[in-house]
C-alpha positions as CSV (number, residue, x, y, z in Angstrom):
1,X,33.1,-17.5,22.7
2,X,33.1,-14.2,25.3
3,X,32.9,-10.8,22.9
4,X,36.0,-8.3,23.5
5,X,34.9,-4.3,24.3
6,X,36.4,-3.6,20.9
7,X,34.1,-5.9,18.9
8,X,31.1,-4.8,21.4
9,X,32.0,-0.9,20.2
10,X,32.2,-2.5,16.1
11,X,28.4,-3.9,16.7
12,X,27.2,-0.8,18.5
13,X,28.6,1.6,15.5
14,X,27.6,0.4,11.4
15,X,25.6,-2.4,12.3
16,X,23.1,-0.6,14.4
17,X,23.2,2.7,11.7
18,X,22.2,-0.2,9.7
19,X,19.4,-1.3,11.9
20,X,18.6,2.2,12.0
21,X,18.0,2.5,8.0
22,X,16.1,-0.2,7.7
23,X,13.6,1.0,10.4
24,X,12.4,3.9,8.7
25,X,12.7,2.3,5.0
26,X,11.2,-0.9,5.9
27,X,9.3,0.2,8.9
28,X,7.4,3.0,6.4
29,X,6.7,1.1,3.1
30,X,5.8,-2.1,4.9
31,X,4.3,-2.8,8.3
32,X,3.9,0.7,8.5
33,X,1.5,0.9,5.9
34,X,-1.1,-1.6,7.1
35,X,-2.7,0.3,9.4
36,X,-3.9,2.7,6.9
37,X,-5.5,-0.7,5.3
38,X,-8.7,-0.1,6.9
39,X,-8.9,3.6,6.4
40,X,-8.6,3.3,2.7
41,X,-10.8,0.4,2.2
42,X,-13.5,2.5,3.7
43,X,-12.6,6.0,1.6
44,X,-12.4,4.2,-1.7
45,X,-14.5,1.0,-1.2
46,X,-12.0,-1.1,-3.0
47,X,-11.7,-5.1,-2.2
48,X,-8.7,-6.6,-0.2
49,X,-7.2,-7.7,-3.8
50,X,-7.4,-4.1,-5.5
51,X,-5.8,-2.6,-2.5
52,X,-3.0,-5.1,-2.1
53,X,-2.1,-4.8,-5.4
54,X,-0.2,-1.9,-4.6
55,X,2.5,-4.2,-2.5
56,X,2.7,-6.2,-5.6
57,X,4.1,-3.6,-8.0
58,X,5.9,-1.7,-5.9
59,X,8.3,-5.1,-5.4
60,X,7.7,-6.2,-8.4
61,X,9.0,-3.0,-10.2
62,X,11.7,-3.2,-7.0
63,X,12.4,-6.9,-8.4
64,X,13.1,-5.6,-11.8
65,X,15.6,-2.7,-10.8
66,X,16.9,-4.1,-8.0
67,X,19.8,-5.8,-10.2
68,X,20.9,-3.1,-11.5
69,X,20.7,-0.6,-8.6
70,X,23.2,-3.9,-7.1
71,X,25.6,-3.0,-9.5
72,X,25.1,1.0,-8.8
73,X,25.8,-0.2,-5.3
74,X,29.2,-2.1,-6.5
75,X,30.5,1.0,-8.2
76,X,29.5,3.9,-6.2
77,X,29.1,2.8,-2.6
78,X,25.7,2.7,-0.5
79,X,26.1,6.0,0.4
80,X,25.0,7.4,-2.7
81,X,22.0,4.7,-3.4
82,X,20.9,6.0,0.7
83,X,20.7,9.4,-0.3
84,X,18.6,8.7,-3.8
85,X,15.9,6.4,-1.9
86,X,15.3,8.3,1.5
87,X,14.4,11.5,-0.7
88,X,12.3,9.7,-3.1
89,X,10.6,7.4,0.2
90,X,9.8,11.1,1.7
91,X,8.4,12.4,-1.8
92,X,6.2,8.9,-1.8
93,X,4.5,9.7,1.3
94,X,3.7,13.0,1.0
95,X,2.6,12.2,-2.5
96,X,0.0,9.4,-0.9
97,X,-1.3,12.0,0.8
98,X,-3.2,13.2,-2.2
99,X,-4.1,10.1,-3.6
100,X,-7.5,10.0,-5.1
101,X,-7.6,6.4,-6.6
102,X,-6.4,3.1,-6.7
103,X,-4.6,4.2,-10.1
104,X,-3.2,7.3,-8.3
105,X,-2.0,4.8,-5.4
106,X,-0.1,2.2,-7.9
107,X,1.7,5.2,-9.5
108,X,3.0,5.8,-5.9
109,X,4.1,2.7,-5.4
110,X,6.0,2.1,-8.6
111,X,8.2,4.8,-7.5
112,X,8.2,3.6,-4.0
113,X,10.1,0.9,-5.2
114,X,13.0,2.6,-6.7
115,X,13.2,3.9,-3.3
116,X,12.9,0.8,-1.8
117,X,15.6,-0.9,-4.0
118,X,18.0,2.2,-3.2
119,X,17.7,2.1,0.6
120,X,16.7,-1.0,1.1
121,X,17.9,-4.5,2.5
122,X,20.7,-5.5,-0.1
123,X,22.6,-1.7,0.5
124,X,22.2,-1.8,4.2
125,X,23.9,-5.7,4.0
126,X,26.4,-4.6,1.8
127,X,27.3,-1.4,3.8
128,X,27.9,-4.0,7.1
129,X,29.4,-6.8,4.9
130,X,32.0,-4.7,3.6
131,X,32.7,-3.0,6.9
132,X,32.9,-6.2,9.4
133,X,35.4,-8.9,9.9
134,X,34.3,-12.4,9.7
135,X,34.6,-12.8,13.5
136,X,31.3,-10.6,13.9
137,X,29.4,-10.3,10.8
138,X,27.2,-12.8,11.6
139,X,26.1,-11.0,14.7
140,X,26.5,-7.6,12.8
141,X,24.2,-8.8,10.0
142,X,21.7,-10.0,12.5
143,X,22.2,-6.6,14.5
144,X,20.6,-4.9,11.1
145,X,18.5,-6.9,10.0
146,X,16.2,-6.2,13.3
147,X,15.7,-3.1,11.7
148,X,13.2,-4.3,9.6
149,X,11.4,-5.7,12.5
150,X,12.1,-2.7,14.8
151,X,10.2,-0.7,11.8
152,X,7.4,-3.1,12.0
153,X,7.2,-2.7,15.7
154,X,7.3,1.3,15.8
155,X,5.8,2.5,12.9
156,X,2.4,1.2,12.8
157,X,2.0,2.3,16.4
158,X,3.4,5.6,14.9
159,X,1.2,5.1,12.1
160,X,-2.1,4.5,14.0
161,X,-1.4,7.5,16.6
162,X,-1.2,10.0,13.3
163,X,-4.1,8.2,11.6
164,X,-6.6,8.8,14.9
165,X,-5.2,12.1,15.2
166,X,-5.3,13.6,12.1
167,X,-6.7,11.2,9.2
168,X,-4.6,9.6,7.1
169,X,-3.7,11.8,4.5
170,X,-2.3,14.1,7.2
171,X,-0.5,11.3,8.9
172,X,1.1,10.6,5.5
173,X,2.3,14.2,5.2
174,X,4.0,13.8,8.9
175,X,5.7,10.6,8.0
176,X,7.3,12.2,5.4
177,X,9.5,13.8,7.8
178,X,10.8,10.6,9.0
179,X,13.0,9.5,6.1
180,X,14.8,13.2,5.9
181,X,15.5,12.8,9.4
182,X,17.5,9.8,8.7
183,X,18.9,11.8,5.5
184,X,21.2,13.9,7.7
185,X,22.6,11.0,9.7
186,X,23.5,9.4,6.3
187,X,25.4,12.8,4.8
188,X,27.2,13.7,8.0
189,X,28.0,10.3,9.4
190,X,28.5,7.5,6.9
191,X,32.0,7.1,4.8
192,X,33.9,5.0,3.2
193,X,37.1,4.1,5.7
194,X,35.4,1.6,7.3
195,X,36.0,-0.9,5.0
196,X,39.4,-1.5,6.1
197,X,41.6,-2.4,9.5
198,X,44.0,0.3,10.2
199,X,46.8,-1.2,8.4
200,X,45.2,-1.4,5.3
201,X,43.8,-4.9,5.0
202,X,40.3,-5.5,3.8
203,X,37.7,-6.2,6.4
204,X,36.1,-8.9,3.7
205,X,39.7,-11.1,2.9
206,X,38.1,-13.9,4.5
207,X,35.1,-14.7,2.5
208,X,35.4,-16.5,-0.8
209,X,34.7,-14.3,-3.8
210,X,32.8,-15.1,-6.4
211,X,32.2,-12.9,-9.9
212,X,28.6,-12.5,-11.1
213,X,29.5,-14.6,-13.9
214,X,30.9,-17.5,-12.0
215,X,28.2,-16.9,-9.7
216,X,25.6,-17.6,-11.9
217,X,27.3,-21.1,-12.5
218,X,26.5,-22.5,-9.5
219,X,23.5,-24.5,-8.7
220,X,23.8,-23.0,-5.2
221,X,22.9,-19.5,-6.9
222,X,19.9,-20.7,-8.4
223,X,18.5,-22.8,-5.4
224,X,18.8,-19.9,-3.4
225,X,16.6,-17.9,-5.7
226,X,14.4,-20.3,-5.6
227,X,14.2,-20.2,-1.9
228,X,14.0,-16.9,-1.4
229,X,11.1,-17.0,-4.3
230,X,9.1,-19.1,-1.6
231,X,10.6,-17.7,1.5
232,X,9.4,-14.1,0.8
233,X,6.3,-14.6,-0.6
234,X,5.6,-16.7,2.8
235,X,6.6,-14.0,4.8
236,X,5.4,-11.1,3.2
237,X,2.1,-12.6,2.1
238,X,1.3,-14.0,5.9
239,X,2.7,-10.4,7.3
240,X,1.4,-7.7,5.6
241,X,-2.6,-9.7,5.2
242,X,-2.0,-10.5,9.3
243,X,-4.0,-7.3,10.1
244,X,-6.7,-8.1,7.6
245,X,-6.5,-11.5,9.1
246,X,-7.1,-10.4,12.5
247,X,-9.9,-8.1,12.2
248,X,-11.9,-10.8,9.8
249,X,-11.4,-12.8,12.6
250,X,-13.1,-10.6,14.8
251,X,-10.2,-8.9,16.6
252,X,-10.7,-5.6,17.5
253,X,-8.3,-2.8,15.7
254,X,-6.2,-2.7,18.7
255,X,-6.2,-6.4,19.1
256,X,-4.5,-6.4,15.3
257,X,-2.2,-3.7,16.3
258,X,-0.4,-5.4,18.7
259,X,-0.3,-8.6,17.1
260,X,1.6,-6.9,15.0
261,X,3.9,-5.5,17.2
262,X,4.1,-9.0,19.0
263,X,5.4,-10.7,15.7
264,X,7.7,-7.7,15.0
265,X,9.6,-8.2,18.5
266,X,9.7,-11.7,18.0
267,X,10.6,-11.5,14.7
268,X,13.5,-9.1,15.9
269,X,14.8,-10.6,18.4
270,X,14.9,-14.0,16.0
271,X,17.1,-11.9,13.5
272,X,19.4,-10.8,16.0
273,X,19.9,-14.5,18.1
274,X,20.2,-16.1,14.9
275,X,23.2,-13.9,13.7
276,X,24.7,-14.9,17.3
277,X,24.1,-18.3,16.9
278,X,26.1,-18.9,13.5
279,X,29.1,-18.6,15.8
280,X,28.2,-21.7,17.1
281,X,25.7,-23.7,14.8
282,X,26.1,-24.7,11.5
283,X,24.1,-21.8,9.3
284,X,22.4,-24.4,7.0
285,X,21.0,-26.6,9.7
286,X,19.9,-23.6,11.3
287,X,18.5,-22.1,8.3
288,X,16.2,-25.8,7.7
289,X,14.8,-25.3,11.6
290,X,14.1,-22.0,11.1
291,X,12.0,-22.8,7.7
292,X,10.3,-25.8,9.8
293,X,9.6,-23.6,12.6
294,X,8.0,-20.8,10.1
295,X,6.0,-23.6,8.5
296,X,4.6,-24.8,11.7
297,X,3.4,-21.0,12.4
298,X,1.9,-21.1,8.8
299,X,-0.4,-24.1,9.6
300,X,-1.9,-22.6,12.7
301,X,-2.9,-19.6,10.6
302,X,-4.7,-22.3,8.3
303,X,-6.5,-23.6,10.9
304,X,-8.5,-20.2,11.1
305,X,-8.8,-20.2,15.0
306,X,-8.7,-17.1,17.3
307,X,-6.7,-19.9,19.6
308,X,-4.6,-21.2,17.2
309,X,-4.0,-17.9,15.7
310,X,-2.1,-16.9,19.1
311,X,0.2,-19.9,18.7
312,X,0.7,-19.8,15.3
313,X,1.8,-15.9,15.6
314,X,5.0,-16.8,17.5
315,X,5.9,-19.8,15.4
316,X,5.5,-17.8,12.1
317,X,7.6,-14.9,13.6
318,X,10.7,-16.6,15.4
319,X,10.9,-19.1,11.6
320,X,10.8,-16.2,10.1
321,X,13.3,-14.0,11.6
322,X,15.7,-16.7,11.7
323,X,15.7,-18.1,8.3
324,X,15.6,-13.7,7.1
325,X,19.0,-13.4,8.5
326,X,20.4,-16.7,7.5
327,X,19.3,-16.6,4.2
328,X,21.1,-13.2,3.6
329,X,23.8,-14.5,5.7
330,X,24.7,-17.3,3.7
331,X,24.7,-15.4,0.3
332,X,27.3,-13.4,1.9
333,X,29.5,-15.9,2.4
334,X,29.1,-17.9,-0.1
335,X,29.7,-15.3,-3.3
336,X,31.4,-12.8,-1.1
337,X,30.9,-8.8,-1.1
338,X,33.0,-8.1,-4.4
339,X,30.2,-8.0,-6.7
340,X,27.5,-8.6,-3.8
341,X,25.3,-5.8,-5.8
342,X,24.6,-7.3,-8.9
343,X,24.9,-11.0,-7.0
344,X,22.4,-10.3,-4.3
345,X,20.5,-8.0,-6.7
346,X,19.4,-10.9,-8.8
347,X,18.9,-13.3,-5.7
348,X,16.5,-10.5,-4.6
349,X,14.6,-10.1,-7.7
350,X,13.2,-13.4,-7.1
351,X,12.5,-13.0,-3.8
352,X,10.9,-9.6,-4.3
353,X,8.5,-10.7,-7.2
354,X,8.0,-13.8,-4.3
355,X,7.5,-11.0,-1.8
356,X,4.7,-9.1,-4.3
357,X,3.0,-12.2,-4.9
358,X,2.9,-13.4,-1.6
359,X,0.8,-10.0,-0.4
360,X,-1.5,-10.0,-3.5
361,X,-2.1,-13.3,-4.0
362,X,-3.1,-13.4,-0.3
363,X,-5.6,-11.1,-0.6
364,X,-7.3,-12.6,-3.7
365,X,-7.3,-15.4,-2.3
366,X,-8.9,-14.7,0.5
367,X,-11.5,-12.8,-1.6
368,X,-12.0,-15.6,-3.4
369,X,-12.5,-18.2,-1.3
370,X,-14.2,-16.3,2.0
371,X,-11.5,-15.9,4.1
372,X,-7.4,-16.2,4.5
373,X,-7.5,-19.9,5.9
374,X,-6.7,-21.3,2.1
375,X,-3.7,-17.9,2.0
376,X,-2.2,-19.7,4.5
377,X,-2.4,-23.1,3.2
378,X,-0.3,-22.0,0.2
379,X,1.7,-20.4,2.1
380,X,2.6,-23.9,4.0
381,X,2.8,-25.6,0.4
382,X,5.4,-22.8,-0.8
383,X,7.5,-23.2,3.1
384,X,7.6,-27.2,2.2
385,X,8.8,-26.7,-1.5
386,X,11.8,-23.8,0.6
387,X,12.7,-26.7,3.5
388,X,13.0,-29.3,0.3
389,X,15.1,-27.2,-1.8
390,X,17.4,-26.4,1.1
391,X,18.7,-30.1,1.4
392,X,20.5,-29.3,-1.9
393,X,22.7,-26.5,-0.5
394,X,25.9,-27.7,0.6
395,X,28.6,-25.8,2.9
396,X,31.2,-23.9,0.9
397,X,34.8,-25.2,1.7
398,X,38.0,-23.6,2.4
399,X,39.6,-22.7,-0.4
400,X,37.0,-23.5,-2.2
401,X,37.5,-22.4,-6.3
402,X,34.9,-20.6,-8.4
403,X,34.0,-24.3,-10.1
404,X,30.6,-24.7,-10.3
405,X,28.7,-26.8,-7.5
């Protein structure tokens, strides 16, 4: 299937503003953070567990609000919910500049997440949902996704250039500046009109729409919360410890720092081939390699091996980019975009209070036991219970009624 110019010029406009988004927001409260891990272990002399507490609230709280800024979404666009989260992400970090304890941190972060929620991953899938046919929104989809990945590549390089410059609490201060970049972008350039073709049909009549109501009857609904319960805190609890990881295996800073960056690209360009590949594979077969390719990566982590570790890296990061876009792929097309807010809102509730566990949980772990080897055994147990689950959800068909299945 050969792309026409016209769709090339579709995946080059929304779907990489998209991308663009979820670089900075993603990039910045994430990956970008995790090079300042050190830094503020050594200021404050708190334990792995005390300082990744902070990932935990800030998506739990995002968990709790999420639902609800989903239905914000539905009724007032994305363009407003951008606005609201990229001034509050800048406010965030130039607030953690000041920080002067852990409590002072976890205030930060609770309102990190209502930034988070605003301008986050459901918005920016909405946004290209709503503006791309069915021909390309699997690639368009995958397209912005990579964002998250192109954040995690960039911004802790970005991150550790500020922090050996200037210290971390001015490097916070200079991020700041990042998100208000983006800001004027999202005023000037993004509107409305894009949702339909230019005689007036919606870009979206293809998919089979679903209400939240009818939604919520469907065992395919709660599967994939619980999916992305497990999902997420895999990925986010393996990702956002790997720097940890690294240096308590004895990896130089640098050494950590590129891993980083290594899974990022990999991770990105999973997202993006994955989104191409729906065109021509089944997305829930691809979505069950993609978990078993993840899980593989999360056993060579468990091994605790400075070999293994540089097999398990790649494993972990293609599963996971694959099964990130697929996952959000298919609850696209299987509830539609009409009331994809409060739909995907709840779906991401569990897979935010997933992601928060998954980060904390890692780090107690690991405090508790010595090291991160028995993180990333749980990790593999939660991967095993996601590949499981996934033999239960079934292809929607055409036509297919709201009846519950």
């Amino acid at each position: 299937m050969s792309m026409k110019s016209s769709d090339i010029k579709i995946l080059l406009g929304i779907p990489v503003f998209g991308m663009m988004i979820l670089a900075v927001t993603n990039g910045m409260t994430f990956s970008g953070l995790t090079v300042f891990d050190e830094a503020l272990i050594g200021e404050f002399d708190w334990s792995k567990a005390t300082l990744k507490f902070r990932d935990f609230l800030n998506l739990g709280v995002a968990a709790l609000i999420i639902p609800f800024m989903g239905a914000i979404i539905d009724k007032y666009g994305v363009k407003t919910t951008f606005i609201f989260g990229l001034i509050l992400l800048s406010i965030c970090f130039f607030s953690y500049s000041y920080i002067g304890s852990s409590t002072h941190m976890y205030l930060v972060h609770i309102v990190m997440a209502f930034a988070l929620a605003a301008a986050g991953t459901l918005a920016a899938i909405i946004m290209v949902s709503q503006r791309i046919d069915g021909d390309n929104r699997g690639k368009a989809i995958g397209i912005t996704l990579a964002g998250t990945s192109l954040g995690g590549y960039f911004m802790p390089r970005i991150g550790g250039y500020l922090l050996e410059e200037f210290g971390w609490r001015q490097a916070f201060r200079y991020e700041a500046i990042l998100p208000l970049i983006l800001l004027v972008f999202v005023v000037l350039f993004l509107n409305s009109s894009d949702k339909f073709t230019s005689e007036g049909k919606s870009k979206t009549e293809d998919l089979v729409e679903l209400t939240f109501n009818d939604a919520l009857k469907t065992k395919r609904f709660w599967l994939l919360c619980l999916i992305g319960f497990f999902c997420y805190y895999s990925i986010m609890g393996g990702y956002l410890n790997l720097f940890l990881y690294m240096r308590e295996l004895e990896f130089t800073t640098e050494t950590a720092i590129q891993a980083l960056g290594l899974m990022s690209a990999l991770i990105l360009l999973a997202k993006f081939l994955s989104g191409v590949l729906t065109d021509y594979i089944n997305k829930y077969t691809m979505f069950k390699i993609q978990v078993f390719i993840m899980l593989l990566g999360a056993i060579g982590f468990s091994l605790y091996s400075t070999t293994a570790v540089w097999y398990a890296i790649p494993l972990f990061a293609i599963g996971w980019g694959g099964l990130y876009t697929l996952i959000n792929f298919i609850i696209i097309t299987v509830f539609g975009v009409n009331s994809a807010g409060k739909i995907g809102g709840t779906i991401s509730f569990f897979e935010s209070m997933g992601a928060g566990l998954g980060i904390w949980l890692s780090g107690l772990i690991a405090d508790k036991s010595g090291s991160y080897a028995m993180s990333f055994k749980v990790i593999a147990v939660f991967l095993i219970l996601a590949l499981i689950f996934s033999f239960f959800i079934s292809p929607v068909k055409e036509n297919a009624s709201t009846e519950p299945t």
